[in-house]
PDB file of N, CA, C and O in Angstrom:
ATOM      1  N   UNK A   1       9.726  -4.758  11.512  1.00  0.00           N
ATOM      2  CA  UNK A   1       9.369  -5.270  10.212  1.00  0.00           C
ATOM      3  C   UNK A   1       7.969  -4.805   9.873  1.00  0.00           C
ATOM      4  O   UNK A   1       7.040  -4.896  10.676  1.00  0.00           O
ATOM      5  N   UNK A   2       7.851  -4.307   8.666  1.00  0.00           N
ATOM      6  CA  UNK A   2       6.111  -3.825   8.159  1.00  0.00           C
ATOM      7  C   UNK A   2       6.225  -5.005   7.073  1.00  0.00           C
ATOM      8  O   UNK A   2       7.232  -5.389   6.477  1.00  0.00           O
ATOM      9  N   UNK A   3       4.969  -5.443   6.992  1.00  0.00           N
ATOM     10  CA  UNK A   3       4.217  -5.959   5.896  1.00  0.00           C
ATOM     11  C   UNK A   3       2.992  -5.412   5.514  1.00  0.00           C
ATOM     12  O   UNK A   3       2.175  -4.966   6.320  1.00  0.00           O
ATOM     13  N   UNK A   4       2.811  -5.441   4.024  1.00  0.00           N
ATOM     14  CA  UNK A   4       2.062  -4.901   3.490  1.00  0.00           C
ATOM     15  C   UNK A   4       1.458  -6.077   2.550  1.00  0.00           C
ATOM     16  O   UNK A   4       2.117  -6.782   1.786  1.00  0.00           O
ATOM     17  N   UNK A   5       0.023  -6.136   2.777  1.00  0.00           N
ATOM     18  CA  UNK A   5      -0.598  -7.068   1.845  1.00  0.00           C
ATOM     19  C   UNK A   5      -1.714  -6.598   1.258  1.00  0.00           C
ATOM     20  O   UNK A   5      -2.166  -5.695   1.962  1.00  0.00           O
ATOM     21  N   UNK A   6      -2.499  -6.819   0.113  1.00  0.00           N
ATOM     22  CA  UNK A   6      -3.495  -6.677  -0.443  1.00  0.00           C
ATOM     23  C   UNK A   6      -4.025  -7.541  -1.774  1.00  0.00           C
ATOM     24  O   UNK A   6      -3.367  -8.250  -2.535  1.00  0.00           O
ATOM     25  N   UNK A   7      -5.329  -7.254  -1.778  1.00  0.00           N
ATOM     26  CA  UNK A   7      -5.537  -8.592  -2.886  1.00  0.00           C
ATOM     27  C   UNK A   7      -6.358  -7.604  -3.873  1.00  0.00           C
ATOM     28  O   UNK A   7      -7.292  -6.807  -3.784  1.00  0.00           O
ATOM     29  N   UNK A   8      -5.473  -8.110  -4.873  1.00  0.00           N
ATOM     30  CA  UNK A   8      -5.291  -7.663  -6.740  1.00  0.00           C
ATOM     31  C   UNK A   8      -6.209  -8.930  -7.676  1.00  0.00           C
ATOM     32  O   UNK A   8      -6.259 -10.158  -7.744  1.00  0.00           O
ATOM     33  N   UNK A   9      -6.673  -8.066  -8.129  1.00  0.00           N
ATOM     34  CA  UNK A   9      -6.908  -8.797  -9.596  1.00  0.00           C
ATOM     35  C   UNK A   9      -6.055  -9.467 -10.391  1.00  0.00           C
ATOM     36  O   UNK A   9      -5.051  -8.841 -10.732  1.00  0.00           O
ATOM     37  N   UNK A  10      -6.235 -11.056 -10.951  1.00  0.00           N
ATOM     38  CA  UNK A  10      -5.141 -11.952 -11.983  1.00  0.00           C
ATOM     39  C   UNK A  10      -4.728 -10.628 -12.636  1.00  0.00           C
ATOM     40  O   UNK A  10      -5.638  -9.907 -13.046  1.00  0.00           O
ATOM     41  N   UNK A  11      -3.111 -10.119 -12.818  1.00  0.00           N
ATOM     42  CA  UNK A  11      -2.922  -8.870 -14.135  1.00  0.00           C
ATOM     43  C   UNK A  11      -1.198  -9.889 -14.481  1.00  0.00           C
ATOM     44  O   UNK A  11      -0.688 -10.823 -13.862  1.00  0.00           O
ATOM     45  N   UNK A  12      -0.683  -9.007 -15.935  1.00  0.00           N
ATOM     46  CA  UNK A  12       0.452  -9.835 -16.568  1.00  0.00           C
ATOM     47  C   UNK A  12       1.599  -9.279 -15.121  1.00  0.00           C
ATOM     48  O   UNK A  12       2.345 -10.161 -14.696  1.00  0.00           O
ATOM     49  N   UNK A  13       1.678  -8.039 -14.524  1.00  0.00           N
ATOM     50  CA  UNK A  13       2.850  -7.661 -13.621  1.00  0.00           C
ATOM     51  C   UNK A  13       2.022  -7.813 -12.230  1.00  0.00           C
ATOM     52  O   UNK A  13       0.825  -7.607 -12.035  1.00  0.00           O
ATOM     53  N   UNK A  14       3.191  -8.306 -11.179  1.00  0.00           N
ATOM     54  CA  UNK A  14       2.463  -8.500 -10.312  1.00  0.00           C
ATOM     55  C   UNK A  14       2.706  -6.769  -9.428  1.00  0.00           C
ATOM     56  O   UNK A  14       3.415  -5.895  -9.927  1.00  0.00           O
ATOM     57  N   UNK A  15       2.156  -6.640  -8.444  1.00  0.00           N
ATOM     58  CA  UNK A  15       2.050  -5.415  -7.614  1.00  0.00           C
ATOM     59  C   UNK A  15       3.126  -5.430  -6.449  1.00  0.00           C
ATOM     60  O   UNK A  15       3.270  -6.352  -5.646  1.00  0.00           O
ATOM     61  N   UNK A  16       4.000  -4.025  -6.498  1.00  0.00           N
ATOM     62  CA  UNK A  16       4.740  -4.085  -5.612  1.00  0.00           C
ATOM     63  C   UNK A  16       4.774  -2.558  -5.254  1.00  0.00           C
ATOM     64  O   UNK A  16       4.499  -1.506  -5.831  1.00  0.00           O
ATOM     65  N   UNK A  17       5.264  -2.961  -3.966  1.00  0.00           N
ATOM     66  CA  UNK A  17       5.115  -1.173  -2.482  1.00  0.00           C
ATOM     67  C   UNK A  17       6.647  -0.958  -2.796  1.00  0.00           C
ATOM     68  O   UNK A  17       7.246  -2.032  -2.752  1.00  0.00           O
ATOM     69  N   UNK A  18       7.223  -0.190  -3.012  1.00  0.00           N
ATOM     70  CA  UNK A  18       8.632   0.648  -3.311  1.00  0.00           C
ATOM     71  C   UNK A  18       8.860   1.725  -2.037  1.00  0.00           C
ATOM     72  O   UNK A  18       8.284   1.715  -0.949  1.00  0.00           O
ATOM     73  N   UNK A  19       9.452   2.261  -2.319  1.00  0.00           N
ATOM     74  CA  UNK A  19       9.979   3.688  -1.444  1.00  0.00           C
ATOM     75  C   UNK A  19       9.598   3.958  -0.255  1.00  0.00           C
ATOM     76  O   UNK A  19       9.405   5.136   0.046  1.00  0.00           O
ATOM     77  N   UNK A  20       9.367   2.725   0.872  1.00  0.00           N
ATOM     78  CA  UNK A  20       8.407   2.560   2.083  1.00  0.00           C
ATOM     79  C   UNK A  20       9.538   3.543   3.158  1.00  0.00           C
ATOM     80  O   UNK A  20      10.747   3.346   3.280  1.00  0.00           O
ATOM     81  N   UNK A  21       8.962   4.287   3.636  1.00  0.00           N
ATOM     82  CA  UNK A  21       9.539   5.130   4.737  1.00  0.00           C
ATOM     83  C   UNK A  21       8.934   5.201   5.938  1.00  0.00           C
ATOM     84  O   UNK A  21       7.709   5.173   5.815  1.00  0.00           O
ATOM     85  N   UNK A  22       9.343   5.289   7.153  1.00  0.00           N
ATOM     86  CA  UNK A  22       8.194   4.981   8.041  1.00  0.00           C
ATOM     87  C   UNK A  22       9.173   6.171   9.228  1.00  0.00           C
ATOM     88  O   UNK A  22      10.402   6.235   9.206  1.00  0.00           O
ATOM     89  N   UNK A  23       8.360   6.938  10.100  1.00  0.00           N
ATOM     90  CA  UNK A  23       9.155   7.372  11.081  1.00  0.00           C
ATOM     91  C   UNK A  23       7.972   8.194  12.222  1.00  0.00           C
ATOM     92  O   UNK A  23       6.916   7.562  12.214  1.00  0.00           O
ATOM     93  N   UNK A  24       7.938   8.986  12.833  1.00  0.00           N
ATOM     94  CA  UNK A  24       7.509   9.382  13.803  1.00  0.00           C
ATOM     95  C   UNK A  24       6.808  10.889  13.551  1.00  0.00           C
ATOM     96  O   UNK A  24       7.456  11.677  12.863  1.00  0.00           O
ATOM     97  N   UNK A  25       5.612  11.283  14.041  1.00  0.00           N
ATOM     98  CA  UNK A  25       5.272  12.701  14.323  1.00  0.00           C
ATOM     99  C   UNK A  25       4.278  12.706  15.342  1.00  0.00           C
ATOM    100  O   UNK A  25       3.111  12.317  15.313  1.00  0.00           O
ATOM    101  N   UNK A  26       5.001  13.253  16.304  1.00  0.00           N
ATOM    102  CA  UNK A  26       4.200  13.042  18.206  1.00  0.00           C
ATOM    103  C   UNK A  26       4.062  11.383  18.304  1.00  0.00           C
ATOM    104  O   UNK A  26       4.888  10.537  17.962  1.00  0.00           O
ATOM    105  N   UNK A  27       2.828  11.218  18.849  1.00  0.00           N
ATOM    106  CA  UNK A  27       2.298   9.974  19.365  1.00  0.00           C
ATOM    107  C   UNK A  27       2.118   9.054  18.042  1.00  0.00           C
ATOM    108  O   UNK A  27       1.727   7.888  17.978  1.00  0.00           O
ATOM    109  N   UNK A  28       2.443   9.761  17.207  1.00  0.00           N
ATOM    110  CA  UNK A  28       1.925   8.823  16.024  1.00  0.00           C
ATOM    111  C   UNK A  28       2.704   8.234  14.957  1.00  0.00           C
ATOM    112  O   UNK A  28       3.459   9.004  14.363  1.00  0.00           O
ATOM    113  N   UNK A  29       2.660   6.498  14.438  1.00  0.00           N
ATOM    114  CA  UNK A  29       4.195   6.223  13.383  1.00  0.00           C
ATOM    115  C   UNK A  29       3.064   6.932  12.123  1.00  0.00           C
ATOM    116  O   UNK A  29       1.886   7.270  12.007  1.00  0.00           O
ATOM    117  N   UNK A  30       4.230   6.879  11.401  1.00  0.00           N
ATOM    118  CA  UNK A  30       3.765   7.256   9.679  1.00  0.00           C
ATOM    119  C   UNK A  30       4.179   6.699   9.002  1.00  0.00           C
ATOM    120  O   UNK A  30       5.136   5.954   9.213  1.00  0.00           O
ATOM    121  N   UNK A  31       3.696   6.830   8.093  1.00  0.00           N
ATOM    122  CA  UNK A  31       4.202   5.761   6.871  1.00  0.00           C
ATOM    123  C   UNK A  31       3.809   6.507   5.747  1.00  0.00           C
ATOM    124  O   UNK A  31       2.786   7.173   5.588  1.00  0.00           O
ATOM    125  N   UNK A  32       5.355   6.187   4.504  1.00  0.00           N
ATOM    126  CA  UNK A  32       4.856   6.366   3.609  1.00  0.00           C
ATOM    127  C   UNK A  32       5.320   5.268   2.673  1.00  0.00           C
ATOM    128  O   UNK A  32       6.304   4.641   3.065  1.00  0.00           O
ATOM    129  N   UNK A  33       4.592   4.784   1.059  1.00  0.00           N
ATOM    130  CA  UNK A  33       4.833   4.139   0.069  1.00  0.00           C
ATOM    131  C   UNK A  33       4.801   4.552  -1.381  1.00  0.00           C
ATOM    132  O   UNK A  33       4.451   5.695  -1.676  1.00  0.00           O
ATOM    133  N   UNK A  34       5.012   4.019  -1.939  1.00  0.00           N
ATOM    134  CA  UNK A  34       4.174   3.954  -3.791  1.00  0.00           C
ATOM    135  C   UNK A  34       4.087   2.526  -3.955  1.00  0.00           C
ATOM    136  O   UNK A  34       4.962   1.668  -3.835  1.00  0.00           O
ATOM    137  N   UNK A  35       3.024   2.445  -4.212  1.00  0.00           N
ATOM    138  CA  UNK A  35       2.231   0.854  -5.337  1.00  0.00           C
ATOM    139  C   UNK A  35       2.550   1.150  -6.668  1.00  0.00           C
ATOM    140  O   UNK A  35       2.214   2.132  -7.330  1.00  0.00           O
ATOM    141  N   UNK A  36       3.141   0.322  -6.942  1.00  0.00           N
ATOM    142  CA  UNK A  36       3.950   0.242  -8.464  1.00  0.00           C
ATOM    143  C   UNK A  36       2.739  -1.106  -9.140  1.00  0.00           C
ATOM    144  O   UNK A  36       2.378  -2.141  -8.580  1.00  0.00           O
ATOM    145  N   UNK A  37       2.398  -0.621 -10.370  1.00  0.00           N
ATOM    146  CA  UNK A  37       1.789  -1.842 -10.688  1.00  0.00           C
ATOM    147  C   UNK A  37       0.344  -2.444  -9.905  1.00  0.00           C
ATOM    148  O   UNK A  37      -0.054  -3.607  -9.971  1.00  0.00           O
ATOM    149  N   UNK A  38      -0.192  -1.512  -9.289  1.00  0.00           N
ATOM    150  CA  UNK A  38      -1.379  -2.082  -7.910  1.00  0.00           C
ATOM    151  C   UNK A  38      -2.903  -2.520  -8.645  1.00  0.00           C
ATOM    152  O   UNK A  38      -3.572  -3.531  -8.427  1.00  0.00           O
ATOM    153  N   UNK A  39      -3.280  -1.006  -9.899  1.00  0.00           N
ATOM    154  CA  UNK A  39      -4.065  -1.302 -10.305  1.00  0.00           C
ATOM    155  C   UNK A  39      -4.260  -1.440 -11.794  1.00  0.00           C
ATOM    156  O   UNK A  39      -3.613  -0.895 -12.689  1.00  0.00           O
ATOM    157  N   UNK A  40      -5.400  -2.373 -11.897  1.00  0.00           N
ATOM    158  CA  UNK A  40      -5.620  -3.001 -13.586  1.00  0.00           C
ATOM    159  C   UNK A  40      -6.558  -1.838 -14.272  1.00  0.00           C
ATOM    160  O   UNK A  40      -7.362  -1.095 -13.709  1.00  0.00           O
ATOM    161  N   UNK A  41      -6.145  -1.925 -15.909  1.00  0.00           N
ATOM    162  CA  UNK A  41      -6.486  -0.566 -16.284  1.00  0.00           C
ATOM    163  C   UNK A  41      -7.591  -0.310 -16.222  1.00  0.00           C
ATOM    164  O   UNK A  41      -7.886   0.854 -16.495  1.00  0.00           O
ATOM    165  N   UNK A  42      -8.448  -1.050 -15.927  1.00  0.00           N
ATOM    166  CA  UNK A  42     -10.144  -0.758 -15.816  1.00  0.00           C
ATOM    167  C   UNK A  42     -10.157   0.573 -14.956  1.00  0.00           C
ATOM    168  O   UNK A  42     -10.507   1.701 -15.303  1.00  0.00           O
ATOM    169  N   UNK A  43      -9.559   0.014 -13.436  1.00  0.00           N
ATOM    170  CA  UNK A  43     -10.019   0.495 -12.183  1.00  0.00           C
ATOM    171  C   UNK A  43      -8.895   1.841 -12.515  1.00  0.00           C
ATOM    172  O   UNK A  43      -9.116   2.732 -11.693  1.00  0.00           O
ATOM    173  N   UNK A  44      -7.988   2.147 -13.293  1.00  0.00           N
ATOM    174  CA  UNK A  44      -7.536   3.367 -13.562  1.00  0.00           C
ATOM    175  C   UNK A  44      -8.047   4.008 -14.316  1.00  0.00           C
ATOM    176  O   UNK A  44      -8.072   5.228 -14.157  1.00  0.00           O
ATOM    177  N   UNK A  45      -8.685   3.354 -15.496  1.00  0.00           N
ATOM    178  CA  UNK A  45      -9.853   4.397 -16.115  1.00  0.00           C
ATOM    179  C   UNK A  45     -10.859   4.786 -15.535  1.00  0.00           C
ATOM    180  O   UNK A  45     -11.175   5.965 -15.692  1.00  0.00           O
ATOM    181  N   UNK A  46     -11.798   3.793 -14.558  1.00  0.00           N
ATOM    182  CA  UNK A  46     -12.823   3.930 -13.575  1.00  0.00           C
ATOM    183  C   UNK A  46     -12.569   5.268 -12.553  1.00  0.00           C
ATOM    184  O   UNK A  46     -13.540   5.732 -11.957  1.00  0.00           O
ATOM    185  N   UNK A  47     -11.214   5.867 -12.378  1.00  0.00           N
ATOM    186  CA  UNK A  47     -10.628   6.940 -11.378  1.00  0.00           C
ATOM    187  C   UNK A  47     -10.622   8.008 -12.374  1.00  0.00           C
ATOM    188  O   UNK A  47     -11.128   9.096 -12.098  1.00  0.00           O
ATOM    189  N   UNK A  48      -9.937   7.718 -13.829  1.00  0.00           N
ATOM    190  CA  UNK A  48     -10.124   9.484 -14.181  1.00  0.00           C
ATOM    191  C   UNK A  48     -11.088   9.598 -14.596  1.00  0.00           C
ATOM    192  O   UNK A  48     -11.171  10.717 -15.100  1.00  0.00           O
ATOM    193  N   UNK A  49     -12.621   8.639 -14.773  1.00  0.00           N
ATOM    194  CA  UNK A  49     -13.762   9.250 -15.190  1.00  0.00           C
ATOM    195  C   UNK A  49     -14.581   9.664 -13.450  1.00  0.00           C
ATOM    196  O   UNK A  49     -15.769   9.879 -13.207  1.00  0.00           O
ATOM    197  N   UNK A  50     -13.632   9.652 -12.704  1.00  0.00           N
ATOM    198  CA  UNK A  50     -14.618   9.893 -11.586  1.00  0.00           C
ATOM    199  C   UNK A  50     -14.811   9.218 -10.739  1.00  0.00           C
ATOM    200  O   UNK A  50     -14.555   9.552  -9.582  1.00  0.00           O
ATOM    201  N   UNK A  51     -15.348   8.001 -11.079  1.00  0.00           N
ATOM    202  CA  UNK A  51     -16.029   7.067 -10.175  1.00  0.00           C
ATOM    203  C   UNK A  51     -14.934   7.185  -8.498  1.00  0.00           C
ATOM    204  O   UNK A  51     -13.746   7.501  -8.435  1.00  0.00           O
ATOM    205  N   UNK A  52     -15.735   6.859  -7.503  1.00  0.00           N
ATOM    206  CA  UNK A  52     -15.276   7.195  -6.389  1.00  0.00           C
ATOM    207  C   UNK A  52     -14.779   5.917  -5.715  1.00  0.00           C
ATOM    208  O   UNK A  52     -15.535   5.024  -5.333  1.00  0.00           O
ATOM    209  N   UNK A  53     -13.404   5.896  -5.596  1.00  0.00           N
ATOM    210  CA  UNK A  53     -12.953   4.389  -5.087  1.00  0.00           C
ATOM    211  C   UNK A  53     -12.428   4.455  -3.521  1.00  0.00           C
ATOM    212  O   UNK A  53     -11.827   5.440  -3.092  1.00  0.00           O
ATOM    213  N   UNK A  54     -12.737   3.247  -2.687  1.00  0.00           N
ATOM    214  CA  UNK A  54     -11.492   3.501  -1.859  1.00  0.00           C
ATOM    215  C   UNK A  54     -10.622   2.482  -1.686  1.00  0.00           C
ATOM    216  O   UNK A  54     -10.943   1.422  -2.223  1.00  0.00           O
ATOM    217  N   UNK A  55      -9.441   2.519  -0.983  1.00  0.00           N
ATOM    218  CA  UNK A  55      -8.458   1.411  -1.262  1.00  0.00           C
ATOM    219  C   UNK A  55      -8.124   1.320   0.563  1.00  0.00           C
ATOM    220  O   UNK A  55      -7.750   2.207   1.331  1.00  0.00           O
ATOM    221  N   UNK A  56      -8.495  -0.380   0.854  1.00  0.00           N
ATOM    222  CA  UNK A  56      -7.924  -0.258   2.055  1.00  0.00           C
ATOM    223  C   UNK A  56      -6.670  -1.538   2.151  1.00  0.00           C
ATOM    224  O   UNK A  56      -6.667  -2.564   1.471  1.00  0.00           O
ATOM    225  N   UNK A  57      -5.583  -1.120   3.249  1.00  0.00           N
ATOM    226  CA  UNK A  57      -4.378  -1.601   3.191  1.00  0.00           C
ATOM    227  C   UNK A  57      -3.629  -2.106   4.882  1.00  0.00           C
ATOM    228  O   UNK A  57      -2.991  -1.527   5.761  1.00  0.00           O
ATOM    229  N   UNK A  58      -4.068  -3.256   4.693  1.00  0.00           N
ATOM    230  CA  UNK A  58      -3.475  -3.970   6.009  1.00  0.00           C
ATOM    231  C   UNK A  58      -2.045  -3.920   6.607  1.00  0.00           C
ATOM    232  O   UNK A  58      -1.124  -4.661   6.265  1.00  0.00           O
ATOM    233  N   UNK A  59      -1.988  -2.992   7.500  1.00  0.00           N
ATOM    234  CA  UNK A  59       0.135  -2.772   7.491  1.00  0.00           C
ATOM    235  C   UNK A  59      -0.048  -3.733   8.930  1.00  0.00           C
ATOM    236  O   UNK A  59      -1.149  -3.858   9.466  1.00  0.00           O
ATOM    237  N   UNK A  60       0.642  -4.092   9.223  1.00  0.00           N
ATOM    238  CA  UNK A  60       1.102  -5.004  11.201  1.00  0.00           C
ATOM    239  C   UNK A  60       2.889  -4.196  11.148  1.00  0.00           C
ATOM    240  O   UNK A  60       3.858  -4.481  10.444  1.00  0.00           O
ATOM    241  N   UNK A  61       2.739  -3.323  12.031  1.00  0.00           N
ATOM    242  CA  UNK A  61       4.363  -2.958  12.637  1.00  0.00           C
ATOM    243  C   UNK A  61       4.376  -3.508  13.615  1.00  0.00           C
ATOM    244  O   UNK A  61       3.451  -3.352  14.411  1.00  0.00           O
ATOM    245  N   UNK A  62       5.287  -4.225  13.846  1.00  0.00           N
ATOM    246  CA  UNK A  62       6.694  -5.134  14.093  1.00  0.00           C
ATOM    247  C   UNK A  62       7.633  -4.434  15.640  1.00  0.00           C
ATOM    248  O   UNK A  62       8.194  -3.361  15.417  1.00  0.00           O
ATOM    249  N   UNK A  63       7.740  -4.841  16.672  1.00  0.00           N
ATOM    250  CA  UNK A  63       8.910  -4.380  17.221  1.00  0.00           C
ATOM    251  C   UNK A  63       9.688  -5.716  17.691  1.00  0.00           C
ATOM    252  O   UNK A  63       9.193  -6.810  17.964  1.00  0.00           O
ATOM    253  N   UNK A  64      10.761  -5.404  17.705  1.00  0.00           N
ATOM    254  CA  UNK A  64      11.566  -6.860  17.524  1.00  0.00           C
ATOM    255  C   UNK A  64      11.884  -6.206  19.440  1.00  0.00           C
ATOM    256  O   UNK A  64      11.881  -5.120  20.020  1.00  0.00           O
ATOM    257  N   UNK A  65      12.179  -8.029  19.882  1.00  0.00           N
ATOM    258  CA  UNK A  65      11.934  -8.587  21.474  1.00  0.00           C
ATOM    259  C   UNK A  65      13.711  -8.535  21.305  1.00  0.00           C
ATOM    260  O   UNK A  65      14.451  -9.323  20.715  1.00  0.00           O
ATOM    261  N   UNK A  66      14.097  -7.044  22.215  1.00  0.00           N
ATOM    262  CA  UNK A  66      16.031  -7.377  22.567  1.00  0.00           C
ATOM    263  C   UNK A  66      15.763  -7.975  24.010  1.00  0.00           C
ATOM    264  O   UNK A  66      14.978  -7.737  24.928  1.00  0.00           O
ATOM    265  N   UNK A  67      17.018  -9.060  23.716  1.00  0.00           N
ATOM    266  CA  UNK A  67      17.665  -9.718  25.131  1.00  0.00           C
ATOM    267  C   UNK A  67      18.399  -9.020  25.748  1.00  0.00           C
ATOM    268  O   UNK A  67      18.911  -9.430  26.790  1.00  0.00           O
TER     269      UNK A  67
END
């Protein structure tokens, strides 16, 4: 199980991770997503004039305990 959490600004739609794929290359998992809805239009205008953002994103993978 992955969870994905992050904290958004009050907006009218709330934010959701879509198309989550997750699988293997060597020693390492990967992951991929899209954030649908993540950011408010400020902080998308704030990106095409430049300004330099970063976005960080708490994942916890999951291995489930077989009997």
């Amino acid at each position: 199980m992955m969870t994905l959490s992050w904290v958004s600004s009050a907006s009218a739609v709330s934010p959701d991770v879509v198309n989550i794929g997750v699988g293997t290359k060597g020693k390492y998992v990967v992951m991929n997503a899209r954030l649908v809805d993540g950011f408010t239009e400020k902080i998308r205008e704030a990106i095409a004039n430049g300004v330099p953002m970063s976005f960080t994103y708490d994942i916890e993978l999951r291995k489930a305990n077989t009997l």
